[in-house]
CHARMM-style PDB file with segment names, atoms N, HN, CA, C and O in Angstrom:
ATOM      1  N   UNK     1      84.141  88.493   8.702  1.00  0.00      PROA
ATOM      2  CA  UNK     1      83.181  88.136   9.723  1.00  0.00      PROA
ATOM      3  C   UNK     1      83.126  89.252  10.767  1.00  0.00      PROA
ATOM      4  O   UNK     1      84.222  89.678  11.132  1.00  0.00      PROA
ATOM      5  N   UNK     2      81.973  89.826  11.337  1.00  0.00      PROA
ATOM      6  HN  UNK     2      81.083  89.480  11.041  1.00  0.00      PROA
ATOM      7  CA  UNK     2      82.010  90.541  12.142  1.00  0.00      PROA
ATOM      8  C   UNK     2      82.288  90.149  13.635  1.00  0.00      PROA
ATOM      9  O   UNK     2      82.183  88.952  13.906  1.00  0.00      PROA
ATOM     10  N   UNK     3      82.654  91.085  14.704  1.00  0.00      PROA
ATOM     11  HN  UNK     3      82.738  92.057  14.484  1.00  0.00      PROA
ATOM     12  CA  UNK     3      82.675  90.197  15.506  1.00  0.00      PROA
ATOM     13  C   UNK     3      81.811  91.476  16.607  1.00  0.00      PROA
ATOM     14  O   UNK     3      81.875  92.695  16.454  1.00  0.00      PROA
ATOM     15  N   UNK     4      81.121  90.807  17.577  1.00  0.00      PROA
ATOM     16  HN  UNK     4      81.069  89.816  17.701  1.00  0.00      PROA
ATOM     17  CA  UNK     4      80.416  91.691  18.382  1.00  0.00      PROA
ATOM     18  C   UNK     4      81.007  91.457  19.633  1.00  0.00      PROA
ATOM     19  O   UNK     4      81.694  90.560  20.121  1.00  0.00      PROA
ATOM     20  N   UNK     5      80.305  93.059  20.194  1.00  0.00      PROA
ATOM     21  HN  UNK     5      79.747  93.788  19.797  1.00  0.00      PROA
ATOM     22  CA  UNK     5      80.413  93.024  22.175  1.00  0.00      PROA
ATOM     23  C   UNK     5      79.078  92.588  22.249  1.00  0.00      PROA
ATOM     24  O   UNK     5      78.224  92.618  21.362  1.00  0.00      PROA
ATOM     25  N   UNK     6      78.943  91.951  24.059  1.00  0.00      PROA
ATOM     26  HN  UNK     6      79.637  91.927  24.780  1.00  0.00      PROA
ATOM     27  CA  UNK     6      77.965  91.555  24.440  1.00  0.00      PROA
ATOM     28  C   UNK     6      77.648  92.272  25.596  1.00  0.00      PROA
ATOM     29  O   UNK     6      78.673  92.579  26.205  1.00  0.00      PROA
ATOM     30  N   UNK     7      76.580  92.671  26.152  1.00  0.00      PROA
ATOM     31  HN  UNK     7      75.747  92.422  25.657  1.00  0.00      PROA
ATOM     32  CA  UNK     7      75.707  93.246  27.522  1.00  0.00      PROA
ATOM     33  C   UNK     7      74.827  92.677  28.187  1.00  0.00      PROA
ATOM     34  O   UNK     7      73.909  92.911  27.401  1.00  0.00      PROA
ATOM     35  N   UNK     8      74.429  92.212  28.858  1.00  0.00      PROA
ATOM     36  HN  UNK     8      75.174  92.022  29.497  1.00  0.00      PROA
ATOM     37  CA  UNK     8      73.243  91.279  29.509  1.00  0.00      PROA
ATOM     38  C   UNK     8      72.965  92.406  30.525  1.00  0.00      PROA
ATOM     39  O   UNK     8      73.724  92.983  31.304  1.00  0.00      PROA
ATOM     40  N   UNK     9      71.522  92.556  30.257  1.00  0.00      PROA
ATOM     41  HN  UNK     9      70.906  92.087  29.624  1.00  0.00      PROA
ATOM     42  CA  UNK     9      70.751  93.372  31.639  1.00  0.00      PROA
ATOM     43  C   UNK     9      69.583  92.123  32.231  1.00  0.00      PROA
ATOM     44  O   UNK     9      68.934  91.205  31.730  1.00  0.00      PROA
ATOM     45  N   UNK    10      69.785  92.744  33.634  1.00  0.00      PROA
ATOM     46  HN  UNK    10      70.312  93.490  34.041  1.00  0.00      PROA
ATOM     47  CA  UNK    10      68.836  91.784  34.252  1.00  0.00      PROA
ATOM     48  C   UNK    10      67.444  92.573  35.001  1.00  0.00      PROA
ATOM     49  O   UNK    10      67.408  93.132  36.097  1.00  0.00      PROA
ATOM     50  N   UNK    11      66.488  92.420  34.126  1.00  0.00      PROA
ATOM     51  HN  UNK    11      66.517  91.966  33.236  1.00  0.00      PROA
ATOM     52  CA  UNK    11      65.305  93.505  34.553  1.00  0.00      PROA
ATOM     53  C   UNK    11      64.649  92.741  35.439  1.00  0.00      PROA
ATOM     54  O   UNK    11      64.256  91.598  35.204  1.00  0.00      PROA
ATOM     55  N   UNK    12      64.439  93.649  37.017  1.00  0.00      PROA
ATOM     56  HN  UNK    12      64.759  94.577  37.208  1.00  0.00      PROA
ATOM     57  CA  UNK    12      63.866  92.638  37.902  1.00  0.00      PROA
ATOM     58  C   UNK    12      62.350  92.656  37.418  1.00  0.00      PROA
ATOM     59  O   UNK    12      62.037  93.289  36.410  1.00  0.00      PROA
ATOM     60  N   UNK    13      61.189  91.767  38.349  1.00  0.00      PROA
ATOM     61  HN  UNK    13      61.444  91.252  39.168  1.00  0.00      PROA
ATOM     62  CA  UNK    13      59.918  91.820  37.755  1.00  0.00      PROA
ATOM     63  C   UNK    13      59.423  92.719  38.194  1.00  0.00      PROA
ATOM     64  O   UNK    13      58.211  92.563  38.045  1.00  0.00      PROA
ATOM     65  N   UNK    14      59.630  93.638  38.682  1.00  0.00      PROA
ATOM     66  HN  UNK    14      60.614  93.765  38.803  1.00  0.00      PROA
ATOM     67  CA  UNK    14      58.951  94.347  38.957  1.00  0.00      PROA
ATOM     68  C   UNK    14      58.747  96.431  38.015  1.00  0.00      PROA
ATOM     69  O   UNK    14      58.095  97.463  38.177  1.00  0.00      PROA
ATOM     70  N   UNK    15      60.184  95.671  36.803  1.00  0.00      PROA
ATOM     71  HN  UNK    15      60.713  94.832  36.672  1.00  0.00      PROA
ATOM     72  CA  UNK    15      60.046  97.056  35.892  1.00  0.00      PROA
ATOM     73  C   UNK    15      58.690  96.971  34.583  1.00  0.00      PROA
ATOM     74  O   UNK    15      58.434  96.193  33.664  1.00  0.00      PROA
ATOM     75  N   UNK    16      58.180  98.006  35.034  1.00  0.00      PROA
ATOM     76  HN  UNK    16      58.388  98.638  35.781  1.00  0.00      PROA
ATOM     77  CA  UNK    16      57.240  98.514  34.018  1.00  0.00      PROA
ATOM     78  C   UNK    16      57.832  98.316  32.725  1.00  0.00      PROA
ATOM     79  O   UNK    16      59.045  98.252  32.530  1.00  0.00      PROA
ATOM     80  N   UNK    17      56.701  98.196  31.611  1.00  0.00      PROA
ATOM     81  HN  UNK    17      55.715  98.247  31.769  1.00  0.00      PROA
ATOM     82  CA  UNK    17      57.085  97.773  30.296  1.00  0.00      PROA
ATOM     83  C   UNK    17      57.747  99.305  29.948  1.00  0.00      PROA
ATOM     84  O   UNK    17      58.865  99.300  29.433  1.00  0.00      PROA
ATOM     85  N   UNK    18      57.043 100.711  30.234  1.00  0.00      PROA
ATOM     86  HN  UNK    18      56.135 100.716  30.652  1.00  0.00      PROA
ATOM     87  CA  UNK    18      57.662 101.628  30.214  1.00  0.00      PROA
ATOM     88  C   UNK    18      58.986 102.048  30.725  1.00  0.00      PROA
ATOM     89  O   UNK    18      59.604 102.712  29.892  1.00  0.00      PROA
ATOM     90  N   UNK    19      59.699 101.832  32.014  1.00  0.00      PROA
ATOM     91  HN  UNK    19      59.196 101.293  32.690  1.00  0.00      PROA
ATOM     92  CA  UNK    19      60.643 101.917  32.570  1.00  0.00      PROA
ATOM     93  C   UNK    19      61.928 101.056  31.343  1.00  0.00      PROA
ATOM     94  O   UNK    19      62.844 101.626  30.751  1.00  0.00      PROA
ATOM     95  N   UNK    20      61.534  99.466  31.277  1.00  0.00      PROA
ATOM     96  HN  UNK    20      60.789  99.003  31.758  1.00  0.00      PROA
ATOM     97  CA  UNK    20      62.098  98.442  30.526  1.00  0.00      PROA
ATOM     98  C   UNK    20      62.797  99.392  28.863  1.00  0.00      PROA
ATOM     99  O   UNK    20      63.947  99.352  28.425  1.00  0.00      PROA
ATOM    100  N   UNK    21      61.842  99.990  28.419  1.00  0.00      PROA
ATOM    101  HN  UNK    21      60.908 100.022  28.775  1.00  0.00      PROA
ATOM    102  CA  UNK    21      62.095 100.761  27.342  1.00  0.00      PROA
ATOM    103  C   UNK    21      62.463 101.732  26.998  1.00  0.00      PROA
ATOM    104  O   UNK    21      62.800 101.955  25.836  1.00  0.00      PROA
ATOM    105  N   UNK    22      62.494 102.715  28.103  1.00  0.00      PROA
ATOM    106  HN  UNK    22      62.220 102.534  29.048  1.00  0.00      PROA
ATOM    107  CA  UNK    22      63.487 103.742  28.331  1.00  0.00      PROA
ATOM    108  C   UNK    22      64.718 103.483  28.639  1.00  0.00      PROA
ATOM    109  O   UNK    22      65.574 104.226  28.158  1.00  0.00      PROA
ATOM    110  N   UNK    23      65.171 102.283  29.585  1.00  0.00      PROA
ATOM    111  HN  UNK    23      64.476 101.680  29.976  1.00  0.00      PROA
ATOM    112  CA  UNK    23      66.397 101.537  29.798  1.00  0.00      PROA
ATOM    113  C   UNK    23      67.076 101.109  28.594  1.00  0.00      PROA
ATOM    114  O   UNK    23      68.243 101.421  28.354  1.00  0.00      PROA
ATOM    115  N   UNK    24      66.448 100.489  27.934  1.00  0.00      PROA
ATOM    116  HN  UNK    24      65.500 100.236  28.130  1.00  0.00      PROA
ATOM    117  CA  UNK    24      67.018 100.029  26.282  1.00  0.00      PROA
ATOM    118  C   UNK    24      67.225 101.293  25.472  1.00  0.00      PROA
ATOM    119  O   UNK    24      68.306 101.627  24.987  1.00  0.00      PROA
ATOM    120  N   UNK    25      65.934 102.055  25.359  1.00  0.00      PROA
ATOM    121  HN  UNK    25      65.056 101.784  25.753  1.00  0.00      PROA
ATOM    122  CA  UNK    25      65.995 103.291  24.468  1.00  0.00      PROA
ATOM    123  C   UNK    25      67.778 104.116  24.662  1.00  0.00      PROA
ATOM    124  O   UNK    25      68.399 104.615  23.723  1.00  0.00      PROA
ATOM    125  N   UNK    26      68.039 104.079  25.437  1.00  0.00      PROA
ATOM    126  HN  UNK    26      67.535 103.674  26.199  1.00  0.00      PROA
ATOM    127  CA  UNK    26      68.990 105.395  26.439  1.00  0.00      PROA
ATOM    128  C   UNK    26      70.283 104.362  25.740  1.00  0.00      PROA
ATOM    129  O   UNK    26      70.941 104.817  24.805  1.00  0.00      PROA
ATOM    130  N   UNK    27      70.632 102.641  26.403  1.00  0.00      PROA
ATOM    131  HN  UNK    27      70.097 102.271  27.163  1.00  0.00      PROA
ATOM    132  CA  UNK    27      71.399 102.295  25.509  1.00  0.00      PROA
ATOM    133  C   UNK    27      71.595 102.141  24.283  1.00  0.00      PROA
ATOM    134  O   UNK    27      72.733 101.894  23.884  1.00  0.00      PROA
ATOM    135  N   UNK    28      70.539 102.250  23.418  1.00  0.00      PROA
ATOM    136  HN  UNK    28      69.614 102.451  23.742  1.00  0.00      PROA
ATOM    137  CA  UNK    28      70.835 102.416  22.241  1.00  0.00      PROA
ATOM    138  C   UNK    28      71.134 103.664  21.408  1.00  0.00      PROA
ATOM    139  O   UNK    28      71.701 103.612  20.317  1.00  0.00      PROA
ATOM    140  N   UNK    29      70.759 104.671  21.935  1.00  0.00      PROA
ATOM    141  HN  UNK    29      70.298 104.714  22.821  1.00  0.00      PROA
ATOM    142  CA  UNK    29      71.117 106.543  21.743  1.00  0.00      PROA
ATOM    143  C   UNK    29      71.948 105.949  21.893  1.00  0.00      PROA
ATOM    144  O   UNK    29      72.238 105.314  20.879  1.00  0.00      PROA
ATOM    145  N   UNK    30      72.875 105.704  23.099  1.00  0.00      PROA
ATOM    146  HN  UNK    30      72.640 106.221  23.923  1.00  0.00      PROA
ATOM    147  CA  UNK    30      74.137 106.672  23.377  1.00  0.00      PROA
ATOM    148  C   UNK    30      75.420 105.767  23.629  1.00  0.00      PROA
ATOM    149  O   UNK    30      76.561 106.230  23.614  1.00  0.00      PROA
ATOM    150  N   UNK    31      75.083 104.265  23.890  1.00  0.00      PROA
ATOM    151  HN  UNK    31      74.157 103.889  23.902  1.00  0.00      PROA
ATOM    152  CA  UNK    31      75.963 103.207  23.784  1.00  0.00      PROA
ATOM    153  C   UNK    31      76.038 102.669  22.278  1.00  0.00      PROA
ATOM    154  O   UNK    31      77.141 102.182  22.026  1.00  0.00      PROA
ATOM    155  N   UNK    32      75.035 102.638  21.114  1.00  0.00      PROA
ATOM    156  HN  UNK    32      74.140 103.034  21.319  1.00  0.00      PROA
ATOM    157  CA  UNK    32      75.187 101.930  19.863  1.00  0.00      PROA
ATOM    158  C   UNK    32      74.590 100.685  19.958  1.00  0.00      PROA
ATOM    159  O   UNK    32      74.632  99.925  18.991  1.00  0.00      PROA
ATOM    160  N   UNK    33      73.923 100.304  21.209  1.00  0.00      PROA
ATOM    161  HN  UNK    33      73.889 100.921  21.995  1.00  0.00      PROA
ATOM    162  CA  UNK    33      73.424  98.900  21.054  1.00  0.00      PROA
ATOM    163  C   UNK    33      72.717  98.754  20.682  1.00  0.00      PROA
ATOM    164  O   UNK    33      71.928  99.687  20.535  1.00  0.00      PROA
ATOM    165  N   UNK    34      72.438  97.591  20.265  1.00  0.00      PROA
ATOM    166  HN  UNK    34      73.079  96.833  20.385  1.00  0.00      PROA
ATOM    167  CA  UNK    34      70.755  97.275  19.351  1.00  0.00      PROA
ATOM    168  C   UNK    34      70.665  95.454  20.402  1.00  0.00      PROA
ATOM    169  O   UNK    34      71.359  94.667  21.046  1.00  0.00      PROA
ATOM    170  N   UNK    35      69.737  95.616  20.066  1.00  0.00      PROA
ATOM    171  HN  UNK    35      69.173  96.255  19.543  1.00  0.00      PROA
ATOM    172  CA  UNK    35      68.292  94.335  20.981  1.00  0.00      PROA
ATOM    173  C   UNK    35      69.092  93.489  20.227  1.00  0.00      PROA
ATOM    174  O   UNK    35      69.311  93.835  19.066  1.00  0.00      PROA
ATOM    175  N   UNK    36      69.795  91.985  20.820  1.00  0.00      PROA
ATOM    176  HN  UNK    36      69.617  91.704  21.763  1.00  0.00      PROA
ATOM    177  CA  UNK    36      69.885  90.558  20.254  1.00  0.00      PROA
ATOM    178  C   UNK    36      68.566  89.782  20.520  1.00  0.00      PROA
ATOM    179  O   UNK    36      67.772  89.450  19.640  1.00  0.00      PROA
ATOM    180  N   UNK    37      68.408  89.478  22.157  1.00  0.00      PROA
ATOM    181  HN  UNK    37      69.053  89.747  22.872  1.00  0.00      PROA
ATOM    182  CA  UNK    37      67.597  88.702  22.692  1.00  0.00      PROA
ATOM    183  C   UNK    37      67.131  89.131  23.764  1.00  0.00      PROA
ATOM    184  O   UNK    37      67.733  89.887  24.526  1.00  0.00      PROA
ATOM    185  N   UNK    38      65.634  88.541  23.982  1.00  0.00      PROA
ATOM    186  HN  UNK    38      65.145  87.927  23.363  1.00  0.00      PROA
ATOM    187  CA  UNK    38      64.853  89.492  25.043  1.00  0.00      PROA
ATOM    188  C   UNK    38      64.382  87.977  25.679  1.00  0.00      PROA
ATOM    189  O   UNK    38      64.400  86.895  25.092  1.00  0.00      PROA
ATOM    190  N   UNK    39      64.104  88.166  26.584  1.00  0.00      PROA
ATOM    191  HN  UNK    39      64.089  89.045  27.061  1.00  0.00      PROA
ATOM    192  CA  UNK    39      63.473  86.629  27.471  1.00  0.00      PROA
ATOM    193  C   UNK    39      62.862  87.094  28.332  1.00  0.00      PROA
ATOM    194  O   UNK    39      63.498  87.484  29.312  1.00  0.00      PROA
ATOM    195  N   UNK    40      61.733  87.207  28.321  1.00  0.00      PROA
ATOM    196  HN  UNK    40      61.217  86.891  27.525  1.00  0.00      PROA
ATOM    197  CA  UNK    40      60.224  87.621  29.362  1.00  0.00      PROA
ATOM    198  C   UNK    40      59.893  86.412  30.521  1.00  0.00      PROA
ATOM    199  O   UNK    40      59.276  85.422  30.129  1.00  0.00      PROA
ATOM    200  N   UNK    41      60.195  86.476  31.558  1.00  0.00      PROA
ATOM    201  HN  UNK    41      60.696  87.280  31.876  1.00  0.00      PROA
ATOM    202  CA  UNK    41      60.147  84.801  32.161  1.00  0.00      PROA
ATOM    203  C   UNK    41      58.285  84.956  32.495  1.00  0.00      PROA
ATOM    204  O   UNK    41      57.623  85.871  32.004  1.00  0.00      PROA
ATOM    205  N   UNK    42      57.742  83.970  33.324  1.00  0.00      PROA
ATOM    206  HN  UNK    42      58.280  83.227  33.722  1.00  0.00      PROA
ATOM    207  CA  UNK    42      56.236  84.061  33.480  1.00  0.00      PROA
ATOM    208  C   UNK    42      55.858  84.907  34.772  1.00  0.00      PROA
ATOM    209  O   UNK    42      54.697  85.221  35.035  1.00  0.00      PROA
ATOM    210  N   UNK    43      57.035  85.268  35.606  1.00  0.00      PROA
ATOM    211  HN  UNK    43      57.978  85.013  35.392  1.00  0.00      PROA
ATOM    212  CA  UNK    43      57.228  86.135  37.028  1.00  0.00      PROA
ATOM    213  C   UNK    43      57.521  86.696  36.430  1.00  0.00      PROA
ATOM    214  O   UNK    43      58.719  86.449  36.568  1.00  0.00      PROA
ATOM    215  N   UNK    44      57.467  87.919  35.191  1.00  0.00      PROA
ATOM    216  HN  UNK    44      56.494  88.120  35.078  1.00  0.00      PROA
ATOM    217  CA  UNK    44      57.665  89.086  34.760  1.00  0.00      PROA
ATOM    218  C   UNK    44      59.207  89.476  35.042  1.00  0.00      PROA
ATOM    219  O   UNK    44      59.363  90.681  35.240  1.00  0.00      PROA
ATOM    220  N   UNK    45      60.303  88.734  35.095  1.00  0.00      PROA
ATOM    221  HN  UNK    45      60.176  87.755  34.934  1.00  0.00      PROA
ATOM    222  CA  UNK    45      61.468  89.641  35.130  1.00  0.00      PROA
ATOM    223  C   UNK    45      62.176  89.097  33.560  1.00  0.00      PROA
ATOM    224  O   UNK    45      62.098  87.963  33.086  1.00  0.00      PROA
ATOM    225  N   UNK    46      62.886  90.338  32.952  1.00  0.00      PROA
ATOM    226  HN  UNK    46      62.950  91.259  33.336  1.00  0.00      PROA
ATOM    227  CA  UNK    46      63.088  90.347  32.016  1.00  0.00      PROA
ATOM    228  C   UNK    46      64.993  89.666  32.178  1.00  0.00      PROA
ATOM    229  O   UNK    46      65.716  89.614  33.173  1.00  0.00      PROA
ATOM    230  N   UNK    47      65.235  89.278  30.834  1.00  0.00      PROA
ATOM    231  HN  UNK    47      64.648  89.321  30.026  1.00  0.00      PROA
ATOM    232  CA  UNK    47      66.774  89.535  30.517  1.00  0.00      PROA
ATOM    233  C   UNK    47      66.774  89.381  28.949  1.00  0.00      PROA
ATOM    234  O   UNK    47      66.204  88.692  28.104  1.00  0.00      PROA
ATOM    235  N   UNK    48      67.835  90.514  29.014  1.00  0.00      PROA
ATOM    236  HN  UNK    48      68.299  91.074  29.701  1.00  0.00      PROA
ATOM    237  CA  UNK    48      68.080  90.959  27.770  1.00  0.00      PROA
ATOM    238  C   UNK    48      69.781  90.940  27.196  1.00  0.00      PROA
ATOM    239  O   UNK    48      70.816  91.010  27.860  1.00  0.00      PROA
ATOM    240  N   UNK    49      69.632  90.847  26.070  1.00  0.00      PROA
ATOM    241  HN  UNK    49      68.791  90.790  25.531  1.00  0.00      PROA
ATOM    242  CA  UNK    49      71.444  90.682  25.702  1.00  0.00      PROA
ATOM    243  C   UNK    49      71.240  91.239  24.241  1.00  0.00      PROA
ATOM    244  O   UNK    49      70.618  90.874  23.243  1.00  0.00      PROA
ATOM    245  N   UNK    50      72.326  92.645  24.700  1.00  0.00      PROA
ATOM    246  HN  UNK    50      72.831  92.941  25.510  1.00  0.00      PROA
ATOM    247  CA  UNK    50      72.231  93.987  23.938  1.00  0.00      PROA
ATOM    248  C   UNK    50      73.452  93.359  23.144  1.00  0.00      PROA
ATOM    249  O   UNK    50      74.033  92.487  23.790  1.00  0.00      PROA
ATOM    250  N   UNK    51      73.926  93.595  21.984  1.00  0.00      PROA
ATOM    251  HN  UNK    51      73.454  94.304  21.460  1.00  0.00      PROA
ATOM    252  CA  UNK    51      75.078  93.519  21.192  1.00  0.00      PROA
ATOM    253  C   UNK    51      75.066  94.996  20.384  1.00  0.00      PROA
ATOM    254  O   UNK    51      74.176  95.802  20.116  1.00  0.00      PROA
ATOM    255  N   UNK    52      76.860  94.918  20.077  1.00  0.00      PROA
ATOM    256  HN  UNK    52      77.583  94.262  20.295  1.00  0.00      PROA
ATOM    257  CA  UNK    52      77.124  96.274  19.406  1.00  0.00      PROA
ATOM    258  C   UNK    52      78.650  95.596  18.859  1.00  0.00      PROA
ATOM    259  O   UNK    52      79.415  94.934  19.560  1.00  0.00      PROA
ATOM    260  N   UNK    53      78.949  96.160  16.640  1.00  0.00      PROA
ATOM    261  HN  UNK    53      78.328  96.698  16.070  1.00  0.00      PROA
ATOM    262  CA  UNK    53      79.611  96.191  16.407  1.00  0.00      PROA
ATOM    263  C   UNK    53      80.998  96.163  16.788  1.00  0.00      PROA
ATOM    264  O   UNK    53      81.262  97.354  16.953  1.00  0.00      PROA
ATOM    265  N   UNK    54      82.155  95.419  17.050  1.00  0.00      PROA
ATOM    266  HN  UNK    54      81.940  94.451  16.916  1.00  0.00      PROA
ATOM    267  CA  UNK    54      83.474  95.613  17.565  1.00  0.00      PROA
ATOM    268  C   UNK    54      84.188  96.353  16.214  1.00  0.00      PROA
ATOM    269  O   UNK    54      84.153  95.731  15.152  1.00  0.00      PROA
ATOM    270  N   UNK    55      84.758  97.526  16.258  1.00  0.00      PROA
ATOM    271  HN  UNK    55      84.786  98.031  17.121  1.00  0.00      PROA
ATOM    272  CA  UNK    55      85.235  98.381  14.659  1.00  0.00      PROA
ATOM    273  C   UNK    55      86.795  97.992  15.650  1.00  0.00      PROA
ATOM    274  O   UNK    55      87.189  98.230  16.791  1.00  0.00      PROA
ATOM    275  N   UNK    56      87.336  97.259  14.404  1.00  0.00      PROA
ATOM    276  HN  UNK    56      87.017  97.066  13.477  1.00  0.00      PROA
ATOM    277  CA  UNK    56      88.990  96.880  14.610  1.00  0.00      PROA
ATOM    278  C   UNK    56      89.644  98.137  13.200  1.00  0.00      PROA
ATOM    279  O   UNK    56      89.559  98.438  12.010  1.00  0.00      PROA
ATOM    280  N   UNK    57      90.061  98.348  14.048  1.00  0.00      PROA
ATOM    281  HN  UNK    57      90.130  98.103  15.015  1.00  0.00      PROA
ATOM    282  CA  UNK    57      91.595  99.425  13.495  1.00  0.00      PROA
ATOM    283  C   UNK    57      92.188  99.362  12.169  1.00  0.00      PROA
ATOM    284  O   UNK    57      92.608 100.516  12.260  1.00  0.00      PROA
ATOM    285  N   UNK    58      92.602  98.988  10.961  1.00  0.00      PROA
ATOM    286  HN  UNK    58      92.260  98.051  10.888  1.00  0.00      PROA
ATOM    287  CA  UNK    58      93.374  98.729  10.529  1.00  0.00      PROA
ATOM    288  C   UNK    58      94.232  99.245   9.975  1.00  0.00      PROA
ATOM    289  O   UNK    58      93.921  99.845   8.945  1.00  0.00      PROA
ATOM    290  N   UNK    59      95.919  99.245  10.472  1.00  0.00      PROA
ATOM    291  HN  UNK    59      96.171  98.758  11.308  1.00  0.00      PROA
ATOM    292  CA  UNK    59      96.786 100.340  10.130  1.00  0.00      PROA
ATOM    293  C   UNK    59      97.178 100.205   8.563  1.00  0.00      PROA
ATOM    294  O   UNK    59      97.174  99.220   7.824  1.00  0.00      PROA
ATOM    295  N   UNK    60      97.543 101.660   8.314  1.00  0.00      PROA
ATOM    296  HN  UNK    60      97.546 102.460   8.914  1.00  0.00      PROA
ATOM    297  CA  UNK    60      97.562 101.984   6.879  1.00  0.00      PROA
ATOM    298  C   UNK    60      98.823 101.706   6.284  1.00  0.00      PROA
ATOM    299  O   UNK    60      98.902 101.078   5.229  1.00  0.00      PROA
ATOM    300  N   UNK    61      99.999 102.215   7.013  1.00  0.00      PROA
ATOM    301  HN  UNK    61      99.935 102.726   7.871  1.00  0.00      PROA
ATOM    302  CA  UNK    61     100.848 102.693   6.357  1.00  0.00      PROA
ATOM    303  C   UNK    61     101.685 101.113   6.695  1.00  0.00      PROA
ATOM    304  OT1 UNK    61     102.806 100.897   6.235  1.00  0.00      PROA
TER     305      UNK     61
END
């Protein structure tokens, strides 16, 4: 079973759909995250919850 990390960003309403996607874009380059869940409220502020692989160790010898 895999097990994941979690991130929650809280986009106020007032970020551009452009701004919003450069914010994600940048964590996913360079943190490994990928998009779980996105929630658009009707006052335009976003929240989002980024997940990324947990790689556990396992010793050899």
């Amino acid at each position: 079973m895999l097990d994941y990390s979690y991130l929650v960003l809280h986009l106020p309403r007032g970020t551009t759909r452009d701004a919003a996607r450069q914010i994600l874009t940048e964590h996913a380059e360079y943190g490994d995250w990928e998009l779980d869940r996105l929630r658009l409220y009707p006052d335009g502020r976003r929240d989002v919850r980024l997940r990324r692989k947990i790689i556990r160790v396992t010793r050899t010898m």
